[in-house]
Structures are given as structure tokens and as C-alpha cells.
mmCIF file of the C-alpha atoms, coordinates in Angstrom:
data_MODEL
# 
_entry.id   MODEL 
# 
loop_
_atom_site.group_PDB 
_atom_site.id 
_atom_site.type_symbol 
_atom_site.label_atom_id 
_atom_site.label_alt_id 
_atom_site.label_comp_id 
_atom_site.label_asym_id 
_atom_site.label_entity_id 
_atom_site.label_seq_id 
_atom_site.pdbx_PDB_ins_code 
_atom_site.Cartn_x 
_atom_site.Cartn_y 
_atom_site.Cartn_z 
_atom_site.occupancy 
_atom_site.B_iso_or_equiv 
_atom_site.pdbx_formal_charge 
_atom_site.auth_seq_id 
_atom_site.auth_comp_id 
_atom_site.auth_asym_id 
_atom_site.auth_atom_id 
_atom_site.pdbx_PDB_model_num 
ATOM 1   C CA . UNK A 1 1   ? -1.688  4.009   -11.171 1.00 0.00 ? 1   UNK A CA 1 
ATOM 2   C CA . UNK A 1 2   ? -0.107  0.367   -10.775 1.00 0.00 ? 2   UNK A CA 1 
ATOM 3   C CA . UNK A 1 3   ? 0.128   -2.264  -14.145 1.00 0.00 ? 3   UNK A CA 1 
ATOM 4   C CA . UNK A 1 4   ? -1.661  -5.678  -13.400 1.00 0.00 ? 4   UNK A CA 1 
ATOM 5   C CA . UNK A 1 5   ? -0.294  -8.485  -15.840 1.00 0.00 ? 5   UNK A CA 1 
ATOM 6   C CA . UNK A 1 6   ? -2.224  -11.796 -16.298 1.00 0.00 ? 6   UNK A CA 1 
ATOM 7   C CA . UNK A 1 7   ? 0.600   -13.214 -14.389 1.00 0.00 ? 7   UNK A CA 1 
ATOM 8   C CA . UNK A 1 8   ? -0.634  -10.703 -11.424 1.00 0.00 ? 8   UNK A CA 1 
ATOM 9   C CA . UNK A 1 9   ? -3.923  -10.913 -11.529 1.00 0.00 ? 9   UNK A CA 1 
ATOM 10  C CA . UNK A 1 10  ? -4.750  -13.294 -9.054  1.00 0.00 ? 10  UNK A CA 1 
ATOM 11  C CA . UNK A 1 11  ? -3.103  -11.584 -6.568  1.00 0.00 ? 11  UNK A CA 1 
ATOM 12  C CA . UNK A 1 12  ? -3.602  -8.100  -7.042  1.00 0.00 ? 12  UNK A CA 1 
ATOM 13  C CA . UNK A 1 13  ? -6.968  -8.007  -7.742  1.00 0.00 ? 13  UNK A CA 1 
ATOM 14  C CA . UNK A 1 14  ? -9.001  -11.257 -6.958  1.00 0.00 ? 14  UNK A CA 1 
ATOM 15  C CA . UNK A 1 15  ? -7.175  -11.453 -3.555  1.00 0.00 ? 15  UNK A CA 1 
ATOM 16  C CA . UNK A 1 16  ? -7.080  -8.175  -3.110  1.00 0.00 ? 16  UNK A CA 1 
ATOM 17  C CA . UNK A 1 17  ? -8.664  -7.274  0.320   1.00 0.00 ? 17  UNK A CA 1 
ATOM 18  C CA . UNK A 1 18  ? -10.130 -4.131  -1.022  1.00 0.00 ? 18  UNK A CA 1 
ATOM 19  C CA . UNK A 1 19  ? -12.004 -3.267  -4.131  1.00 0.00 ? 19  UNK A CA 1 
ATOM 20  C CA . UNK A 1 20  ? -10.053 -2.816  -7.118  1.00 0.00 ? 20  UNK A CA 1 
ATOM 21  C CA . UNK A 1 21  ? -10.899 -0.681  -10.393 1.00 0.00 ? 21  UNK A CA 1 
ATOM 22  C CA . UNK A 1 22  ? -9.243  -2.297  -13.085 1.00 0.00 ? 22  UNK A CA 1 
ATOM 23  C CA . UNK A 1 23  ? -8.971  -0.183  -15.710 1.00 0.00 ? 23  UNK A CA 1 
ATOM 24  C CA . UNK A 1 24  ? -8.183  -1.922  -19.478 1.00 0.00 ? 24  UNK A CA 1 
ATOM 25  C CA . UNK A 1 25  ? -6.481  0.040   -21.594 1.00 0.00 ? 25  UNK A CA 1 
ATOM 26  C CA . UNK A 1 26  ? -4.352  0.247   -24.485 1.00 0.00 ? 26  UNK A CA 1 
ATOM 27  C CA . UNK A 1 27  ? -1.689  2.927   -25.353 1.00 0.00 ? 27  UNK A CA 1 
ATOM 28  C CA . UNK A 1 28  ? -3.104  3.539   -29.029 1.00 0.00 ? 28  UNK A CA 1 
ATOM 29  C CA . UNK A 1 29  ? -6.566  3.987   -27.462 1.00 0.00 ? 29  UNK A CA 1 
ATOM 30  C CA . UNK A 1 30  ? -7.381  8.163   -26.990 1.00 0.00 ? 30  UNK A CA 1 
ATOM 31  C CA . UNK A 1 31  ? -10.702 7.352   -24.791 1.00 0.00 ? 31  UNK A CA 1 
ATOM 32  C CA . UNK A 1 32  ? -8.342  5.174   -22.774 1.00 0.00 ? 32  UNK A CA 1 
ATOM 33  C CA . UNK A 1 33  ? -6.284  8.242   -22.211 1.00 0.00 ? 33  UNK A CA 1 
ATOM 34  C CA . UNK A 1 34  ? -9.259  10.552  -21.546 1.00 0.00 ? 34  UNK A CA 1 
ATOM 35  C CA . UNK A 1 35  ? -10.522 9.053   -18.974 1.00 0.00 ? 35  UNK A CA 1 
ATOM 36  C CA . UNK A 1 36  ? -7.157  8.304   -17.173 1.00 0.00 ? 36  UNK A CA 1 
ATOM 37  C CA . UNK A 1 37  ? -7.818  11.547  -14.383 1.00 0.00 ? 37  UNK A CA 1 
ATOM 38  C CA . UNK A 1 38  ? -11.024 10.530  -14.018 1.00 0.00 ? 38  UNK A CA 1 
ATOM 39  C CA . UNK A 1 39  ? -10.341 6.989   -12.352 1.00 0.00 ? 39  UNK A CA 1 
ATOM 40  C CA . UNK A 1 40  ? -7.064  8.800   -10.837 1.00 0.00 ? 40  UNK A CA 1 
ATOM 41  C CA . UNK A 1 41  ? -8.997  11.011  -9.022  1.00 0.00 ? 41  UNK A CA 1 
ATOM 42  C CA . UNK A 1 42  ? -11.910 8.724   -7.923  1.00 0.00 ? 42  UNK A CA 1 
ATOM 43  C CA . UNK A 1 43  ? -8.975  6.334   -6.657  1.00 0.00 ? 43  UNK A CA 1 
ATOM 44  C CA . UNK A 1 44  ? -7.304  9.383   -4.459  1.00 0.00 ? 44  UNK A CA 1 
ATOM 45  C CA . UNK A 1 45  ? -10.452 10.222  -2.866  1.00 0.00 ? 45  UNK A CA 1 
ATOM 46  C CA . UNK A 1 46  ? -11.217 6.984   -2.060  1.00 0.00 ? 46  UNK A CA 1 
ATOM 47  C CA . UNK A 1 47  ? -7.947  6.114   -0.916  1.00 0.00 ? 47  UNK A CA 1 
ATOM 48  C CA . UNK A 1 48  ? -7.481  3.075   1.510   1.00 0.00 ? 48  UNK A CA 1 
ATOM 49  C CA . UNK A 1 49  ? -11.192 2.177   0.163   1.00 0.00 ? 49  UNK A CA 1 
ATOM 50  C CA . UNK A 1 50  ? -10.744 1.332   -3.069  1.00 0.00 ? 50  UNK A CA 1 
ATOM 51  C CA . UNK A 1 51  ? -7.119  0.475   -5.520  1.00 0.00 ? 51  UNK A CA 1 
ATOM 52  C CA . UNK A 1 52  ? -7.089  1.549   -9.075  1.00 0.00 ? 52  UNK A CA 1 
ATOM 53  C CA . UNK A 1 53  ? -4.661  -1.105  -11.572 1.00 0.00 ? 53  UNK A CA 1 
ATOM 54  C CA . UNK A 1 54  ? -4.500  -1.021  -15.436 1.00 0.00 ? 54  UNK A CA 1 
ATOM 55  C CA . UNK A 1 55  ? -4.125  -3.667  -17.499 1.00 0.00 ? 55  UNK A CA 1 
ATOM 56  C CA . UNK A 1 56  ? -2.611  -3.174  -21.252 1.00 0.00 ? 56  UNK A CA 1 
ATOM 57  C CA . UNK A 1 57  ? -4.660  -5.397  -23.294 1.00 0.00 ? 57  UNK A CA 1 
ATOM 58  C CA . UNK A 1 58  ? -2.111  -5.574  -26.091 1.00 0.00 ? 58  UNK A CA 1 
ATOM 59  C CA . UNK A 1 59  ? 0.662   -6.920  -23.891 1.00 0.00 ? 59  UNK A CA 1 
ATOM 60  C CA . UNK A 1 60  ? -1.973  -9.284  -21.446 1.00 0.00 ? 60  UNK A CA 1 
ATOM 61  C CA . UNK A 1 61  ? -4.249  -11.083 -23.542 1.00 0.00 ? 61  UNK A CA 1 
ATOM 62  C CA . UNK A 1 62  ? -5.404  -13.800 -21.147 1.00 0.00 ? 62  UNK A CA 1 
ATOM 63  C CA . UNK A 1 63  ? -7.792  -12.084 -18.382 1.00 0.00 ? 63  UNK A CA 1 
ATOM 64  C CA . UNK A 1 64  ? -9.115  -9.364  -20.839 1.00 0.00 ? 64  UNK A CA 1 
ATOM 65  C CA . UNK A 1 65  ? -10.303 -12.476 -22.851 1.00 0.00 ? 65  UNK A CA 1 
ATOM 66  C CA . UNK A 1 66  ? -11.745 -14.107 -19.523 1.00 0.00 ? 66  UNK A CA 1 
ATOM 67  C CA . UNK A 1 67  ? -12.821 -11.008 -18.635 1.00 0.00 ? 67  UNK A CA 1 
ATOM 68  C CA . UNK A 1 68  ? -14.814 -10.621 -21.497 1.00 0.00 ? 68  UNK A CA 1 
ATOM 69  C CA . UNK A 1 69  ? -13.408 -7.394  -23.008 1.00 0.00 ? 69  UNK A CA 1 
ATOM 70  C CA . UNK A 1 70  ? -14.514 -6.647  -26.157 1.00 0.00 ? 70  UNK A CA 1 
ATOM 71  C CA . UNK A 1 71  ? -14.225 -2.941  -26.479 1.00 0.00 ? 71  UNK A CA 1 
ATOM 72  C CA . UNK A 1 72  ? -11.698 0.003   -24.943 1.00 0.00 ? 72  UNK A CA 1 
ATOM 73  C CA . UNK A 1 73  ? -11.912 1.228   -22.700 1.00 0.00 ? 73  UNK A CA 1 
ATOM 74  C CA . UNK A 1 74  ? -13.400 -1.335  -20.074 1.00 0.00 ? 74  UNK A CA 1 
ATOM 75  C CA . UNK A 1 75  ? -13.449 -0.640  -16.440 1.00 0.00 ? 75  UNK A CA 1 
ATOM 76  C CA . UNK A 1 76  ? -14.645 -3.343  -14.265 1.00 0.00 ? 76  UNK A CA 1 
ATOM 77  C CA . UNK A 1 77  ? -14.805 -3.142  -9.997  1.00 0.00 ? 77  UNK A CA 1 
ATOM 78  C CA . UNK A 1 78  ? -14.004 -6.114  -8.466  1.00 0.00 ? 78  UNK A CA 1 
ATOM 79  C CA . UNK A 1 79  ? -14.529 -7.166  -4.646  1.00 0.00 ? 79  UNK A CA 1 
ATOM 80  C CA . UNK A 1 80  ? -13.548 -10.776 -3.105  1.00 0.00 ? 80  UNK A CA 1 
ATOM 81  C CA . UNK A 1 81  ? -12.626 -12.027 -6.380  1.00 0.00 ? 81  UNK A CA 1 
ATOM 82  C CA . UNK A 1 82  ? -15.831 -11.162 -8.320  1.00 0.00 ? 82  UNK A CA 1 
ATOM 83  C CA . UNK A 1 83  ? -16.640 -8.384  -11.144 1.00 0.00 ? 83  UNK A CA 1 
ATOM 84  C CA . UNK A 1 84  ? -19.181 -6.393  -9.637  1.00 0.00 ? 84  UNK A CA 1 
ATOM 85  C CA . UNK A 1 85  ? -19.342 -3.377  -11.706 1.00 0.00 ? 85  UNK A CA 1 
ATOM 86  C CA . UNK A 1 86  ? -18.762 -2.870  -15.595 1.00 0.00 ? 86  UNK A CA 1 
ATOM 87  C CA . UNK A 1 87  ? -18.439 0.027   -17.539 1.00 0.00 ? 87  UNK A CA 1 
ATOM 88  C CA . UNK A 1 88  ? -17.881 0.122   -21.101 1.00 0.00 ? 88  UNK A CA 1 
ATOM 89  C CA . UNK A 1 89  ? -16.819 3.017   -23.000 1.00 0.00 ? 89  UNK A CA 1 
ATOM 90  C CA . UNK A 1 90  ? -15.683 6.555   -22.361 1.00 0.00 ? 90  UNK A CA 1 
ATOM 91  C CA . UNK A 1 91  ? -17.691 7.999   -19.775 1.00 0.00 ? 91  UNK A CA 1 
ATOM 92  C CA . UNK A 1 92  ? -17.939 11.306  -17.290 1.00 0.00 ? 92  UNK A CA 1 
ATOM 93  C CA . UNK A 1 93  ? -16.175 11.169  -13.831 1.00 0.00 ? 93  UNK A CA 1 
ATOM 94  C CA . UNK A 1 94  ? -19.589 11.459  -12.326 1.00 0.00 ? 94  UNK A CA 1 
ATOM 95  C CA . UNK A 1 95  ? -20.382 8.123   -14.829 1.00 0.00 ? 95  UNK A CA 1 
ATOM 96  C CA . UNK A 1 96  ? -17.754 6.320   -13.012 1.00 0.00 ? 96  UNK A CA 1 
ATOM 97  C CA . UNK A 1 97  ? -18.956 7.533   -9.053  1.00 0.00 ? 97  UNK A CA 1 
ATOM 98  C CA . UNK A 1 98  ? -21.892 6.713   -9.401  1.00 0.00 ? 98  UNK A CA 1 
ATOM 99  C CA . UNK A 1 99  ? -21.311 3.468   -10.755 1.00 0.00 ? 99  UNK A CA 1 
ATOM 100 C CA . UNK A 1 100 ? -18.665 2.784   -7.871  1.00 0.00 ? 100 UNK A CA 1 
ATOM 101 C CA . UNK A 1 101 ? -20.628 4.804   -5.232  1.00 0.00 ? 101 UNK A CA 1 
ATOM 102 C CA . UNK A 1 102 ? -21.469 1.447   -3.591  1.00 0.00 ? 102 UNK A CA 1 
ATOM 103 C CA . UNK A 1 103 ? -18.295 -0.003  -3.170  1.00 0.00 ? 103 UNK A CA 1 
ATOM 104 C CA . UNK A 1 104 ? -16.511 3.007   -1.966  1.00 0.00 ? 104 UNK A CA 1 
ATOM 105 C CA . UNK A 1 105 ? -18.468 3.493   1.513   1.00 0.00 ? 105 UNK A CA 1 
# 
């Protein structure tokens, strides 16, 4: 899994001509950490369909805030430049297909 910076953002992931999971984390943050394989393994199945980023909200403060994380983990989908799926929390792996089943066809 690639880093995305707020410097990056732009053109990693709003330019980006597939979706892209972006996954807000924070090293401190154990439900960040648990649901690491999860997204990792959702991102290798869908490979070519989908790319899977991180952001570390204690070294990027900038999109998280614009982003409008509030809680760890977030993981937002975005597709030509626009959030289209948020999840909040530590879920299941199935949690996280389902909620990108759409984007991943």
C-alpha cells in the first residue's frame, strides 16, 4: 500500500483514472492496523480496478480536514475526483466489499 500526502493528493487520487480507496490512518491507531489486510486484500483482487493509498493523518493535516475526518479509521472511495463511498470505523472485510462492490465492476 502507497502513502498519499496533501501535497499528492490531487494527483493520486482526484486525477486518478481509477477508483482509489484512501485509507486514513494513524500509526498509534490499533483499528487502523486491524483492518490494514482487509483493504490489502480487497485492493489485490481488484487489481487494475481499483488503487488502495493511505494517508497518515498526524503527518497530513490538510485533506483529512477537507475531507471531513473526524474519527480513525476513515476509508473513503473516490472516482473522477469525488468521495463516493465513506466508511467510518473498524469494520469486517465483507463491510468494506460490499460497500465498494459498485465501484469495483
Amino acid at each position: 500500500m502507497d502513502d498519499v500526502t496533501d501535497a499528492t493528493f490531487a494527483d493520486e487520487v482526484l486525477a486518478s483514472p481509477v477508483p482509489v480507496i484512501v485509507d486514513f490512518w494513524a500509526p498509534w491507531c490499533k483499528p487502523c492496523v486491524a483492518i490494514e489486510p482487509h483493504l490489502r486484500a480487497i485492493a489485490e483482487e481488484s487489481e487494475g480496478r481499483v488503487r488502495l493509498l493511505r494517508m497518515n493523518v498526524d503527518d497530513n493535516l490538510a485533506v483529512p480536514g477537507r475531507c471531513g475526518v473526524l474519527t480513525l479509521p476513515s476509508v473513503m472511495l473516490f472516482r473522477d475526483g469525488n468521495v463516493h463511498v465513506t466508511v467510518f470505523g473498524a469494520h469486517s472485510r465483507a463491510h468494506y466489499e460490499q460497500a465498494f462492490a459498485p465501484f469495483l465492476v
